[in-house]
N, C-alpha and C positions, 0 to 999 in steps of 0.2 A: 891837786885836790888835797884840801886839808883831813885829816882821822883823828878824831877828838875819842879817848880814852874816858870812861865815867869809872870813878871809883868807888867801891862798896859803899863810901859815904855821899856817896853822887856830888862828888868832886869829877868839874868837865878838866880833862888836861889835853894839850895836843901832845899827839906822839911824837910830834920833832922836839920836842924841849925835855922831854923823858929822858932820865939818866941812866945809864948803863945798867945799872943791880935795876930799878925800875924796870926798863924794859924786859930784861931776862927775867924775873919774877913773873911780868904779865906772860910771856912767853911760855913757862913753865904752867901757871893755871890755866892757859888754853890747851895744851897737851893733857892733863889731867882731866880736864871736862869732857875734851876726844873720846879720850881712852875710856872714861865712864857710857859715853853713850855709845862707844863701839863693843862695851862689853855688857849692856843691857839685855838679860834674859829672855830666851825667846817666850812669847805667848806662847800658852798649852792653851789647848780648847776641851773642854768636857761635854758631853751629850752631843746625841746625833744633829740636832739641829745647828746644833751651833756648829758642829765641822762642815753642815751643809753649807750654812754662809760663809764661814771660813776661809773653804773651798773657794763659793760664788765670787769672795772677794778677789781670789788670786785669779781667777778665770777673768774677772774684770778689768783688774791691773794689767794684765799681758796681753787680751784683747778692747778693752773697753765694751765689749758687749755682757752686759745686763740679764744675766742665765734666772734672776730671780724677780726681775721687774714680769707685773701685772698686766703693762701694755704686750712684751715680748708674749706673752701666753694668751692672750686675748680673752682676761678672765676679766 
């Protein structure tokens, strides 16, 4: 399988012909962008409502049932 590399200037390069400082560079800003999205601050929620959905959301994710859909309540 070929991995074709795009550069900030959307230059396509394959990764097999990348050179040593090249690849450790890319290597280095894909650790950096990690670390940015692993250290993204949790959502706060304000007002009752909105922890209600909040709430619904995580109840949703860990069972996929729908604590706030309209069919579920028969309304």
């Amino acid at each position: 399988m070929e991995y074709i590399w795009t550069t900030r200037e959307g230059k396509k390069i394959n990764v097999d012909d990348m050179d040593t400082n090249h690849l450790r560079n890319t290597l280095k800003m894909m650790m950096r962008n990690m670390h940015k999205l692993k250290s993204k601050p949790e959502l706060k929620v304000h007002g009752e409502i909105a922890q209600e959905h909040a709430d619904a959301y995580e109840v949703y994710k860990a069972t996929g049932y729908d604590i706030l859909s309209e069919d579920e309540w028969g309304i």
